[in-house]
N, C-alpha and C positions, 0 to 999 in steps of 0.2 A: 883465377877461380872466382873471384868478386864478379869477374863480367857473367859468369855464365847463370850467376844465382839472379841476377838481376834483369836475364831475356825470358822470363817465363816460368812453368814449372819444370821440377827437373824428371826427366821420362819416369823414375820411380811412379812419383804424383801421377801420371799420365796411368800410368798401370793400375794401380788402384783407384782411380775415377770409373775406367771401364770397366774392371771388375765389378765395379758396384753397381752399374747400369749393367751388366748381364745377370748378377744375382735377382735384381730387380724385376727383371726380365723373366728370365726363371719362375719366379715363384707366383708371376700374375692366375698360372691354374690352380693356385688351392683356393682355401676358404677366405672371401673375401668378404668381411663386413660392413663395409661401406655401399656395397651395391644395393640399392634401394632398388632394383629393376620389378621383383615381386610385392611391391609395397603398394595396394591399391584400396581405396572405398569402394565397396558389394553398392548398389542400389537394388531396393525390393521393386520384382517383378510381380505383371499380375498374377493370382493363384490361377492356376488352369484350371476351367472350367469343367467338371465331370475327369477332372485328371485324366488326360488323355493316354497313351500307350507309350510304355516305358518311363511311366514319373506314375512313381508312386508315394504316398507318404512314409516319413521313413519312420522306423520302429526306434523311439525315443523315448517314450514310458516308461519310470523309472521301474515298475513293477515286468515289466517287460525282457528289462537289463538281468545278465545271468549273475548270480548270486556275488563272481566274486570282484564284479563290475561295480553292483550296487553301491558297495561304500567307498569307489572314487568317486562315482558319481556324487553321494551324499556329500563327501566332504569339497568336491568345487561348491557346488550349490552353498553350502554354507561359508564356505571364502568369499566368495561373488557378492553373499550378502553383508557381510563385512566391508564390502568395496575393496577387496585385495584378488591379486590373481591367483590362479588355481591352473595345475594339470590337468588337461582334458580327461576323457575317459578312454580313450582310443590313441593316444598320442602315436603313434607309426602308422604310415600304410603304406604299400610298395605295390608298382605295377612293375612290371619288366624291365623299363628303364630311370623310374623313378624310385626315391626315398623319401617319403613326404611323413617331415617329425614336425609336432605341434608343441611346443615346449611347455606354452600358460594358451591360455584365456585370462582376458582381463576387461573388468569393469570398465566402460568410456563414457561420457556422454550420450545419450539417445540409443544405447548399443555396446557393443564388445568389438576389444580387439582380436582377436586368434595369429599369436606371433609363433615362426620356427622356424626350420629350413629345408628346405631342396637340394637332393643329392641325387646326381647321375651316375648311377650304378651298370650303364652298359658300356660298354668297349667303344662305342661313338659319342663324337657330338651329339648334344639334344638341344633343340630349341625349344624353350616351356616359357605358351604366352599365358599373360594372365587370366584370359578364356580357359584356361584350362582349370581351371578352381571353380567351383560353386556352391553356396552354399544354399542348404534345406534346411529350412525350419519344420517344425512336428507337426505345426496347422498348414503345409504344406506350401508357404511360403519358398518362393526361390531369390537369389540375391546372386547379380552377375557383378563385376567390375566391367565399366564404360571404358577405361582406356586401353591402349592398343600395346602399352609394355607387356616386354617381354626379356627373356635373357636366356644365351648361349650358356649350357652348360660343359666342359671337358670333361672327359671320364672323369670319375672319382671328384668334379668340385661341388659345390655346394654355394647356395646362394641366399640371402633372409628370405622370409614368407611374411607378410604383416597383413592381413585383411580386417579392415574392419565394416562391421557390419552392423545396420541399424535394426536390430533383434527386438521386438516388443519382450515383453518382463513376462517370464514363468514359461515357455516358448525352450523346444529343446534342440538341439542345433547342430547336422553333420553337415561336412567337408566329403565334396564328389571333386576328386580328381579325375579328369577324362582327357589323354592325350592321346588318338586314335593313333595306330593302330592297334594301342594297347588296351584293356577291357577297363573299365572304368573303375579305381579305388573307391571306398566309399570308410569316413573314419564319424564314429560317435564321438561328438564333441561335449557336450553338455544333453542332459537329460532335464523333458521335459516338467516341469513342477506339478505335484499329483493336487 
């Protein structure tokens, strides 16, 4: 008996090692936090010129917002100036095979972050590159991300979203999701300052 403890482990051990690399295995489709694949810096584009056809300015005025919008909007705006984060005003928007949730807005340096997640709600794979996100400022500002990440989603997982963007101050701020051949989301993040 001494000799056999002493060549290795004993097959029990062997069984619960693989069990634990198929568990592991298993669960790589749910919500994984550590995926940074949507995690990108917006750089501001030029403003288009006589805003050409299909860019328009988006309707960000707080006076504009329906009544029961108004006072989330009021109260980011007043977190933001605290320098704390705040829930957008639109935080969901869903195309057919997306679920695009904005959790906060947050104060940064030169700009805002806008963190939350992606969730593939259709019956396939989805691949959402970071092209797929853009954001519009109220002065009609757009802001694309330069790099070429992207991330596989399985049905039902879900992945972070972190953009940040170099927003000038009072400046009100949606999120265009556009993964063709799905029709474009568009979600009100912040409302511009009257």
């Amino acid at each position: 008996m001494d000799n056999e403890s002493q060549r290795g482990l004993p097959v029990w051990a062997w069984g619960a090692l693989i069990a634990l690399v198929l568990i592991g295995l298993s669960t790589r489709g749910s919500f994984n936090p550590t995926n940074r694949a949507l995690s990108e810096h917006f750089a501001a584009q030029p403003t288009p010129a006589g805003l050409q056809p299909g860019f328009s300015l988006p309707e960000l005025d707080f006076g504009a917002l329906p009544a029961e919008l108004q006072a989330a909007a009021a109260e980011l705006r007043r977190r933001l100036g605290l320098g704390q984060a705040g829930q957008p005003i639109e935080p969901v928007a869903t195309t057919p095979r997306l679920r695009v949730e904005v959790r906060e807005v947050a104060p940064q340096d030169n700009g805002l972050v806008v963190r939350g997640t992606v969730t593939n709600t259709s019956p396939a794979d989805v691949v959402v590159p970071i092209s797929a996100f853009e954001l519009r400022d109220s002065a009609g500002g757009s802001y694309v991300a330069g790099g070429g990440a992207s991330a596989t989603l399985r049905p039902g997982e879900s992945t972070p979203l972190e953009l940040t963007v170099p927003l000038p101050p009072g400046r009100g701020l949606l999120l265009v999701t556009n993964l063709p051949p799905d029709p474009p989301a568009e979600q009100r993040l912040l409302a511009a300052e009257t």
